[in-house]
Structures are given as C-alpha cells and as structure tokens.
matplotlib code that plots the C-alpha trace (Angstrom):
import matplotlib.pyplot as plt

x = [-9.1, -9.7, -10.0, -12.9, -14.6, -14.3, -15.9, -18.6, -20.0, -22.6, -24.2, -23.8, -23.3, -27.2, -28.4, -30.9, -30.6, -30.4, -26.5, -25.0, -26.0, -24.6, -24.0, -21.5, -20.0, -19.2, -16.4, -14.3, -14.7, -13.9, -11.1, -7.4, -6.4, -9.9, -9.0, -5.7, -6.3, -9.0, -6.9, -4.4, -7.0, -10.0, -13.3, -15.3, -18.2, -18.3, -19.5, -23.5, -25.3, -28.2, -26.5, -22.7, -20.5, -23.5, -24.0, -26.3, -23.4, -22.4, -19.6, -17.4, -14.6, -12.3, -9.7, -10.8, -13.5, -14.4, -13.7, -17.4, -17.8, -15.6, -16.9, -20.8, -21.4, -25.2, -26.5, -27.0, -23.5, -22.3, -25.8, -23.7, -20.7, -22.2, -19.4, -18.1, -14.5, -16.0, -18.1, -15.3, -12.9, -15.2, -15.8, -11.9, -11.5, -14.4, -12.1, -8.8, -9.4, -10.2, -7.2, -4.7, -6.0, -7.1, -5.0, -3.2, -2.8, -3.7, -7.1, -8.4, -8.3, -6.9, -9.6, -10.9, -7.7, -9.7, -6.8, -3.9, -1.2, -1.7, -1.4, 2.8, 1.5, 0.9, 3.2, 4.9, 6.2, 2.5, 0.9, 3.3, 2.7, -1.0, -0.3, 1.8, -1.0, -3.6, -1.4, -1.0, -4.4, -4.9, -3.3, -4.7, -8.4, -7.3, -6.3, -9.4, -11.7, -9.6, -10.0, -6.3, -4.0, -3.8, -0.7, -0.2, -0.7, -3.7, -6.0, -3.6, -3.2, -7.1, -7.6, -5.3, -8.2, -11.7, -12.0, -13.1, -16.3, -16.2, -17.0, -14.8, -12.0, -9.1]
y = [9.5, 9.7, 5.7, 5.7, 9.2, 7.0, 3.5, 5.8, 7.6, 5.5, 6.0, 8.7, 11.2, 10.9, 10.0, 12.8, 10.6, 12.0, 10.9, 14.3, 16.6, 20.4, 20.2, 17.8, 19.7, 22.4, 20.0, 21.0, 24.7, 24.7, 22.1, 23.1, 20.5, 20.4, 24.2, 23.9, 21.2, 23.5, 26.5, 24.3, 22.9, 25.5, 23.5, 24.0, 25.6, 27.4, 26.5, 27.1, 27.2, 24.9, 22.5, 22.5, 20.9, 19.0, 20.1, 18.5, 16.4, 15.4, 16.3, 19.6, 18.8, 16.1, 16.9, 17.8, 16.2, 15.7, 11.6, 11.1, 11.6, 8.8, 6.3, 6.6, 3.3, 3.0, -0.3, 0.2, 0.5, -2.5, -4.2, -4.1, -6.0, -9.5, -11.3, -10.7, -9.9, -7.3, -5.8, -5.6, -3.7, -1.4, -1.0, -1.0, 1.5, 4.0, 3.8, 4.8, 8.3, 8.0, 5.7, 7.7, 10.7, 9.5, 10.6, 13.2, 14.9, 13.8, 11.6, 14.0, 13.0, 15.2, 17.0, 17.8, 19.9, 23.7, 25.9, 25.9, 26.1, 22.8, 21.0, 21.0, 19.3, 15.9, 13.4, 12.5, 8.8, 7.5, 9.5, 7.7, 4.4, 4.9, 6.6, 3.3, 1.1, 2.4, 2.4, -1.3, -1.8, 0.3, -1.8, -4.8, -3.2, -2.3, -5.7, -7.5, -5.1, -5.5, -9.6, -9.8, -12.0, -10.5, -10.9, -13.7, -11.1, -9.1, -10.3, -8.7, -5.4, -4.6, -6.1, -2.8, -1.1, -2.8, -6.2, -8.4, -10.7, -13.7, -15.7, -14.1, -16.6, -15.2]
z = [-9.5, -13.5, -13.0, -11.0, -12.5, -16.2, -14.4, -12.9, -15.2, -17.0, -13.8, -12.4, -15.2, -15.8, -11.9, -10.6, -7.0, -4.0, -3.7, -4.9, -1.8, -2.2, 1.6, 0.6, -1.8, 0.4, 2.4, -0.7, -0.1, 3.7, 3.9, 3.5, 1.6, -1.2, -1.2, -2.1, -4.8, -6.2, -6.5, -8.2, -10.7, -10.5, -11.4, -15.0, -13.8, -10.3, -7.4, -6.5, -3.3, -4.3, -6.4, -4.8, -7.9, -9.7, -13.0, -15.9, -16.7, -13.4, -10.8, -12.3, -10.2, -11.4, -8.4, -4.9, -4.6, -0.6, 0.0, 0.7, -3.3, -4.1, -1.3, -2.1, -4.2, -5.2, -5.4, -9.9, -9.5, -7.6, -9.5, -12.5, -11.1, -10.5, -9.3, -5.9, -6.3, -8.9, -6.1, -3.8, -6.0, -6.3, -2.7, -1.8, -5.0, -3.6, 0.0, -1.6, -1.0, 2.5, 3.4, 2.4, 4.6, 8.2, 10.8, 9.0, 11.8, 15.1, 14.7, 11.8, 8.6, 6.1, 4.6, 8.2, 8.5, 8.4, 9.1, 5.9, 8.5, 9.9, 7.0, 7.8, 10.8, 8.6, 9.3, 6.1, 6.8, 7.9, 5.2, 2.9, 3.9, 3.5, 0.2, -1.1, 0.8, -1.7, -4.7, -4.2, -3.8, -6.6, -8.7, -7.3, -7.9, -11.8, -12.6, -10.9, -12.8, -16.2, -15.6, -15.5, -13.3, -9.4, -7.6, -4.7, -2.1, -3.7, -0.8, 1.8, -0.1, -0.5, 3.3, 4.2, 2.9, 3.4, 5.3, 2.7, 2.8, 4.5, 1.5, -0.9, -2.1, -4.5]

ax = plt.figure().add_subplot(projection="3d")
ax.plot(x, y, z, "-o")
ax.set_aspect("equal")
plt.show()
C-alpha cells in the first residue's frame, strides 16, 4: 500500500502518539501470511521487543504490515481532509487491507491464519472477489483524493467497503 504509506507520512513519519503499539507489531511475526510477506521482502531494520517496527522515521515495513496499521486513522489525519468525500476515502482506503482478508478461511481473516499449512485452505474465488472489490474502490479512493472525475458507480464500490455517511452526496 505505497499509496497510502506516501499520503501518511507527513503525519505519521514524525507522530511519537500512542498509535504505533509494539504489541501490534508482533501480528506480523506470528501470522502466516505477514510472515510470508516478510520473508519475501525482509524489513530495513529488525524487529525489537519494545518498539515492534517503529523506528525514528516511522514504520520499517513497507509490506506486511498487520491490517490494524493501515486502518488506524488519527483525527490530524482526517483534520487535514476538510471535505467529507475526502474524509471518507481515507476511511474506505485505511479498510482495503482488511476487506480483502476476512473470511479467508472459515470466519478468520487472513492474517489470523497461525499455522502456514492453512493458508491452501483460502478459498480463491471469494478472496478474489474481495481482492477486485478493493481494487475498484481503490481506484475510486485515488481519483476522489486526486480531485478527479469518479465513475457513476463510485458510491456502490466504496459502500462494498465502509457504509458511507448519511449525509454524504456524490
């Protein structure tokens, strides 16, 4: 999610809040998935007990991050978006992530899968209509935050996502 790393880090490059938890951080260590990511694309710095990923600079993984990472949106961030529509880009682009993995297999999502043998246990079809779900909305959420024109049914492809608010109007 390069897109959203690049729109966050104004903010959160330089945030000492209490958002980045190394708790958190750990969810990429012990899920199959994160794990294999990270194997694939080994982080900058390592991993540390008391600071998880968080480094002076920010977040040293730019892959395998757990979704929780992505869907944290503090309020200087969504401050800094004043119109609505802006605001609820942001909100469907920090749910991406998460969309695409619930119910991988069975009820869990797809980072709650602990054991690398289950992973062949993920149903490819629904995980790739959730995976084209959020690259619609994707591209929905880049042309709203670019000020470009949306497509007729923009509304419907972030709704698959977030419910919008009730007073938002495209």
């Amino acid at each position: 999610m390069e897109f959203t790393s690049e729109l966050l880090i104004p903010w959160c490059s330089n945030c000492k809040g209490d958002c980045c938890k190394a708790e958190c951080c750990r969810e990429s260590l012990d899920s199959a998935f994160l794990s294999l990511l990270l194997s694939k694309y080994p982080p900058r710095t390592p991993f540390s007990i008391s600071e998880g990923w968080l480094t002076e600079t920010g977040c040293a993984l730019m892959i395998g991050r757990p979704p929780v990472c992505y869907e944290f949106l503090c309020d200087r961030i969504l401050d800094a978006r004043p119109k609505l529509i802006y605001r609820y880009a942001m909100v469907v682009l920090s749910k991406l992530v998460s969309h695409v993995g619930q119910r991988a297999v069975g009820r869990s999502h797809l980072v709650e899968i602990l054991d690398p043998t289950d992973l062949s246990a993920i149903n490819p079809d629904s995980f790739g209509r959730r995976l084209a779900e959020a690259r619609d909305a994707f591209q929905v959420v880049r042309s709203i935050l670019a000020d470009k024109p949306v497509p007729g049914d923009a509304a419907l492809r972030l709704s698959r996502i977030s419910r919008p608010p009730r007073r938002l109007i495209f």
